[in-house]
Biotite code that builds the C-alpha atoms (Angstrom):
import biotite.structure as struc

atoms = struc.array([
    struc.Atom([-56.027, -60.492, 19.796], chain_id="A", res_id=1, res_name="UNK", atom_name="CA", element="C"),
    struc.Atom([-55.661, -63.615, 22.142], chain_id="A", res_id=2, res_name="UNK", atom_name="CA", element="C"),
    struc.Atom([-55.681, -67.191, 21.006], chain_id="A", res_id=3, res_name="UNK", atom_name="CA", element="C"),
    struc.Atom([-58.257, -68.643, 22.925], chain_id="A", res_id=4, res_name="UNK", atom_name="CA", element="C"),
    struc.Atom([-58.161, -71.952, 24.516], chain_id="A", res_id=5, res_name="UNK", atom_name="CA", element="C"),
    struc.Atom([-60.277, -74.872, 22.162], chain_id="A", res_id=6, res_name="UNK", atom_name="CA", element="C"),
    struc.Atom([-62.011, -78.023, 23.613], chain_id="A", res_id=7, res_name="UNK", atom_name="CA", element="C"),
    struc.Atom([-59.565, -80.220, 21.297], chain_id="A", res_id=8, res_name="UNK", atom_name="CA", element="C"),
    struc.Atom([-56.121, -78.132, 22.898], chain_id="A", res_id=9, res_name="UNK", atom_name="CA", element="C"),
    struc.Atom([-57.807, -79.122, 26.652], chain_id="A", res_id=10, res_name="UNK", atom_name="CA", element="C"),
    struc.Atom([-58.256, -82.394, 25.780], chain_id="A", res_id=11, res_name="UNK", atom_name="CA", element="C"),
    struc.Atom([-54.593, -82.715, 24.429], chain_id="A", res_id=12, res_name="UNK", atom_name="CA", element="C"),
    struc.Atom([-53.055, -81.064, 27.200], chain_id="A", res_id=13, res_name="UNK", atom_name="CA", element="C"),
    struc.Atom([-55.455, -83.266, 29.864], chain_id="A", res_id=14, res_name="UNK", atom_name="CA", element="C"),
    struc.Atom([-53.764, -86.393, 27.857], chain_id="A", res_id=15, res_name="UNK", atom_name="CA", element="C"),
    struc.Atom([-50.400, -85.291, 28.464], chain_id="A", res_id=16, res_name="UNK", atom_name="CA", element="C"),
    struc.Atom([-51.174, -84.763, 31.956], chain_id="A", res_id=17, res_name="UNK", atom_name="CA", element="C"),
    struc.Atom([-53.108, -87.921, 32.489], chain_id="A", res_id=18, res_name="UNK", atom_name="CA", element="C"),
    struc.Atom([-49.806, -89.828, 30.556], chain_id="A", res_id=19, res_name="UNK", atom_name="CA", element="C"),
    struc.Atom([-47.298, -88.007, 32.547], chain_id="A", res_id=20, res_name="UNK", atom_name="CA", element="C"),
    struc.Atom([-48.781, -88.669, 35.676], chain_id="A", res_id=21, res_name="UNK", atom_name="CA", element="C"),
    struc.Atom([-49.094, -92.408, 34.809], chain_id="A", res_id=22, res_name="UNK", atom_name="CA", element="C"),
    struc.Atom([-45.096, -92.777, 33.490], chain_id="A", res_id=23, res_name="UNK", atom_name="CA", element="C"),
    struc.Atom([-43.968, -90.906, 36.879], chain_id="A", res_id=24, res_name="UNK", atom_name="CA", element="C"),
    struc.Atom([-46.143, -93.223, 38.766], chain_id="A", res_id=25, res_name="UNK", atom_name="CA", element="C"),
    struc.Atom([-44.409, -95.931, 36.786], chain_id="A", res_id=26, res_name="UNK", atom_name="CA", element="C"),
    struc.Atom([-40.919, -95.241, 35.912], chain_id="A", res_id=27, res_name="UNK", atom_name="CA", element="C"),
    struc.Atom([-39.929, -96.032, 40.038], chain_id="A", res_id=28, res_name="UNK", atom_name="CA", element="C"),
    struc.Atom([-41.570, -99.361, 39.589], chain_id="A", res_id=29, res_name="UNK", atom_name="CA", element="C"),
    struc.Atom([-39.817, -100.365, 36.330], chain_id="A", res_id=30, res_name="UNK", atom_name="CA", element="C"),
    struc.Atom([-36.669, -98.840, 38.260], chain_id="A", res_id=31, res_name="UNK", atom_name="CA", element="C"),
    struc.Atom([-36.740, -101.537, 40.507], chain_id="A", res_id=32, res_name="UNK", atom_name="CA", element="C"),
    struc.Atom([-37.899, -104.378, 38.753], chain_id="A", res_id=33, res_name="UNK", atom_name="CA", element="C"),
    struc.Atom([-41.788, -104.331, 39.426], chain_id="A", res_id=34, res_name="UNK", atom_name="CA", element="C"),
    struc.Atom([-43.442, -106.276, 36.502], chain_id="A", res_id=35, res_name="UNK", atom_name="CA", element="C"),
    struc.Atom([-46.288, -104.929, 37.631], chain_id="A", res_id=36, res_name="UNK", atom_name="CA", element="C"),
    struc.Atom([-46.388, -101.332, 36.783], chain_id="A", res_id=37, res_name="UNK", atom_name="CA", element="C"),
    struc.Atom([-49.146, -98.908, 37.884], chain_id="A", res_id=38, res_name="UNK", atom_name="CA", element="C"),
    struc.Atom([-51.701, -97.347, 34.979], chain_id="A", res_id=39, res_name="UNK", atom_name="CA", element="C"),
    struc.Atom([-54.261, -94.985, 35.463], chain_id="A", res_id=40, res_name="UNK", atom_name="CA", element="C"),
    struc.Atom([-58.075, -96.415, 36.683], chain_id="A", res_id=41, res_name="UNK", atom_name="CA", element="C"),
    struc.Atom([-60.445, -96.002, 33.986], chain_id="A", res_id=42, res_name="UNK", atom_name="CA", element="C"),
    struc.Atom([-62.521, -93.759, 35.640], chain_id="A", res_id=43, res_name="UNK", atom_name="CA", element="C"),
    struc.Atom([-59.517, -90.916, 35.586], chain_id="A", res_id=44, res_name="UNK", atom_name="CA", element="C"),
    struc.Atom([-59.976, -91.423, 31.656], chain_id="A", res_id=45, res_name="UNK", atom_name="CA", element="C"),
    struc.Atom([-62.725, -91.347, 31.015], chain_id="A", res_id=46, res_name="UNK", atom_name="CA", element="C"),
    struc.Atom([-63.400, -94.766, 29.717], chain_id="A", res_id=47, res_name="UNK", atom_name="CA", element="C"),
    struc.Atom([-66.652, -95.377, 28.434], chain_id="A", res_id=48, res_name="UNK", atom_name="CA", element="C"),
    struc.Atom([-68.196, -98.507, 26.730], chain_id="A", res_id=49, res_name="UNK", atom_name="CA", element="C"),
    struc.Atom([-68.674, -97.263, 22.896], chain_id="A", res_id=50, res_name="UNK", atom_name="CA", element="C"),
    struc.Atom([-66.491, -94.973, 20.673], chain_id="A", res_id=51, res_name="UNK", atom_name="CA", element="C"),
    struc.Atom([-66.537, -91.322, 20.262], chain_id="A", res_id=52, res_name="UNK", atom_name="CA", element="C"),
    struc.Atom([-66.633, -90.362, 17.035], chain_id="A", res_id=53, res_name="UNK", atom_name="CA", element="C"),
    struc.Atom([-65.270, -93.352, 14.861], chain_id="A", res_id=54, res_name="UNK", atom_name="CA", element="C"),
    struc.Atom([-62.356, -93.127, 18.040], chain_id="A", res_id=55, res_name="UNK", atom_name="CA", element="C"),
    struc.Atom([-62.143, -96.727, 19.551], chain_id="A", res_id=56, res_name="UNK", atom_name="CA", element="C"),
    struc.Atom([-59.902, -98.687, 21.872], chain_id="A", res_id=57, res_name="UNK", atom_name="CA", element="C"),
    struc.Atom([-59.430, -101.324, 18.946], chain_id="A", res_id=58, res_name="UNK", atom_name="CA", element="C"),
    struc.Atom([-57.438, -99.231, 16.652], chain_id="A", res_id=59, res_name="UNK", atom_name="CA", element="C"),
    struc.Atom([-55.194, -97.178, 19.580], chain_id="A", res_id=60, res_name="UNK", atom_name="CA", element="C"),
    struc.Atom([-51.693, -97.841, 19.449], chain_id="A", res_id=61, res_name="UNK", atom_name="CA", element="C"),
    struc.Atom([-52.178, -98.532, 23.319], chain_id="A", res_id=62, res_name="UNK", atom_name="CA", element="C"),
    struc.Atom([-54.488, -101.131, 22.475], chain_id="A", res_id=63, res_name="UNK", atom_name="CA", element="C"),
    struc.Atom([-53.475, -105.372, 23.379], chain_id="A", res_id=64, res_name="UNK", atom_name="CA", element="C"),
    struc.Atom([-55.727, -107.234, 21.944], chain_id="A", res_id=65, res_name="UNK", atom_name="CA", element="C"),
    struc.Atom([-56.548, -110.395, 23.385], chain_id="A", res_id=66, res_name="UNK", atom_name="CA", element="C"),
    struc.Atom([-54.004, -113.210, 22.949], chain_id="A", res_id=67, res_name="UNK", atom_name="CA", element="C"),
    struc.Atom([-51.350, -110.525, 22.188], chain_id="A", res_id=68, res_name="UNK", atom_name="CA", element="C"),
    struc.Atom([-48.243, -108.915, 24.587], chain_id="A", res_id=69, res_name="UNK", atom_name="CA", element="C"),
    struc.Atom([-47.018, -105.804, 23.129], chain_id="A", res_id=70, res_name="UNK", atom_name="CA", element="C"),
    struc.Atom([-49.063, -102.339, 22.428], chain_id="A", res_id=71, res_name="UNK", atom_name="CA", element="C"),
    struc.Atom([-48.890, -101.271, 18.901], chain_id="A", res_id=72, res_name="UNK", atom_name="CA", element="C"),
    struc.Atom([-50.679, -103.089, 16.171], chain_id="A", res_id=73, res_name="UNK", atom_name="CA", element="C"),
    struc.Atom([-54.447, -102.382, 17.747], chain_id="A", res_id=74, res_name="UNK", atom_name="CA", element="C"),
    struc.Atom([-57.090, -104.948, 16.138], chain_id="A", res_id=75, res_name="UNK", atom_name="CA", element="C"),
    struc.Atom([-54.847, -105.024, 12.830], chain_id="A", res_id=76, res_name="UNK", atom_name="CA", element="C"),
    struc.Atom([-52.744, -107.169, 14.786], chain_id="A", res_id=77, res_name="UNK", atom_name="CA", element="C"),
    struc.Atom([-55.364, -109.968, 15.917], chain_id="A", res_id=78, res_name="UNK", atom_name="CA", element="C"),
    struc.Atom([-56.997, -109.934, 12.904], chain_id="A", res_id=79, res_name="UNK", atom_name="CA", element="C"),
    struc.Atom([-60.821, -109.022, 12.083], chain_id="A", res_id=80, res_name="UNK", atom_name="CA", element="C"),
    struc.Atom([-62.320, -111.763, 14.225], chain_id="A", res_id=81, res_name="UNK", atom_name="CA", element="C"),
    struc.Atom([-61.222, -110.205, 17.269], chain_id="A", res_id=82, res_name="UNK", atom_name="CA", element="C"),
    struc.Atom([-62.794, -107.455, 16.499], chain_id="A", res_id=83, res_name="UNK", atom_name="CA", element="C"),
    struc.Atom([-66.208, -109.402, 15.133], chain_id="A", res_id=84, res_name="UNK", atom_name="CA", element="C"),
    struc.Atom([-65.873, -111.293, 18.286], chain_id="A", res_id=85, res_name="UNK", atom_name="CA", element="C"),
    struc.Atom([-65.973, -108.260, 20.308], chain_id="A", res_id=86, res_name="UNK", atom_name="CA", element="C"),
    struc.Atom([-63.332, -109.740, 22.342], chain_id="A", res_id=87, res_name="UNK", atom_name="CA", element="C"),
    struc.Atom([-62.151, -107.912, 25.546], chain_id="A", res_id=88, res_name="UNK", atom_name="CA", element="C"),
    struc.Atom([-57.920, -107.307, 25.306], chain_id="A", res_id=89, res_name="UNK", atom_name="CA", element="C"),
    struc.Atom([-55.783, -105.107, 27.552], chain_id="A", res_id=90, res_name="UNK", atom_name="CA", element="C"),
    struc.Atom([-54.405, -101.601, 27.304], chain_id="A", res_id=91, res_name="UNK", atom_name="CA", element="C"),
    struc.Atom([-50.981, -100.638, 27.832], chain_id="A", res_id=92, res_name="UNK", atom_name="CA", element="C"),
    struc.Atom([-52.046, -97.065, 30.111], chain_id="A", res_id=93, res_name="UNK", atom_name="CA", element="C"),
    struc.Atom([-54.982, -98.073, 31.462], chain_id="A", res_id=94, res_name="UNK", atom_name="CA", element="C"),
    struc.Atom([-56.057, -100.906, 34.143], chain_id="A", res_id=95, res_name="UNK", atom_name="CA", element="C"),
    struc.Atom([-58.621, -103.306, 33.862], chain_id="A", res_id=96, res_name="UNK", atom_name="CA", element="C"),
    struc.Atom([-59.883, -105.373, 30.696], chain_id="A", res_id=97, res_name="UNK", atom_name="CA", element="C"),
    struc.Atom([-60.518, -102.966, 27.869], chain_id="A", res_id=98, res_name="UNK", atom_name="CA", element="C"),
    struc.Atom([-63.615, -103.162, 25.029], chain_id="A", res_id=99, res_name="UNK", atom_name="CA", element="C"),
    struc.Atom([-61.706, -102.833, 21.482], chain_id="A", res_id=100, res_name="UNK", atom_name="CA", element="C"),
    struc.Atom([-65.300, -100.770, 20.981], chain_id="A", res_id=101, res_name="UNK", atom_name="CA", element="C"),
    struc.Atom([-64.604, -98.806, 23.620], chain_id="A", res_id=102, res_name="UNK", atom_name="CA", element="C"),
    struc.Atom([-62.858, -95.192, 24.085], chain_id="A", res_id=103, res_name="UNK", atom_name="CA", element="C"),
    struc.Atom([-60.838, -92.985, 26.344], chain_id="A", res_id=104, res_name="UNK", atom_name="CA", element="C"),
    struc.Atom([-59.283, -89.913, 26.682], chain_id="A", res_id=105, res_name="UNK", atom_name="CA", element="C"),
    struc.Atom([-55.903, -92.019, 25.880], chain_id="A", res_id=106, res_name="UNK", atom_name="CA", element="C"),
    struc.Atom([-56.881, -92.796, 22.863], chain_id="A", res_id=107, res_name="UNK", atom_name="CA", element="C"),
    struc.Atom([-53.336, -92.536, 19.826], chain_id="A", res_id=108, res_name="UNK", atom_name="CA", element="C"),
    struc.Atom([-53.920, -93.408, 16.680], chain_id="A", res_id=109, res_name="UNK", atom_name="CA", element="C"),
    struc.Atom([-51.531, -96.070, 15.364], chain_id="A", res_id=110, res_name="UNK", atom_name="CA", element="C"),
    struc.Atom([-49.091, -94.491, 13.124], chain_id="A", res_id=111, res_name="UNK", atom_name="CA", element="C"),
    struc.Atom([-49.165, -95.246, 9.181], chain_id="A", res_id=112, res_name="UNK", atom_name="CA", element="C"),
])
């Protein structure tokens, strides 16, 4: 009997891809210096304005809330208000200002 291919093992395959592709992209730049490295457009993943099943930008460990510099802590890290606030922060993968209610393909879970 073959193992057939699940919605859940696409969309953790397509996240590796999508992640490779953006490191590759970015490792040259961080070779040479470039503070500015590149990170996938929103529209490659996916990113939509609400969450997907309790999944939201807010608690991804990809996640910088606003006020904040490092990836990592998600909301947790800013505190509650941010979140209450609805406050737009950053995301370490993906360009643009990011919704901490938001989602995307991207999405990690921080780690207990």
């Amino acid at each position: 009997m073959e193992k057939q291919d699940t919605p859940s093992s696409r969309r953790a395959w397509l996240r590796k891809v999508i992640f490779l592709s953006v490191t590759v992209t970015a490792l040259p730049k961080l070779a040479l210096g470039d503070s500015k490295a590149a990170k996938a457009s929103k529209i490659a993943v996916h990113y939509q304005n609400y969450p997907m099943q309790g999944k939201m930008c807010g608690m991804c460990r990809y996640f910088i809330p606003p006020g904040e510099t490092s990836p990592g802590k998600g909301m947790m890290g800013a505190g509650m208000s941010a979140m209450k606030d609805c406050q737009n922060g950053s995301c370490q993968v993906v360009d643009g200002q990011i919704s901490a209610m938001a989602y995307c393909i991207m999405y990690t879970p921080i780690p207990a």
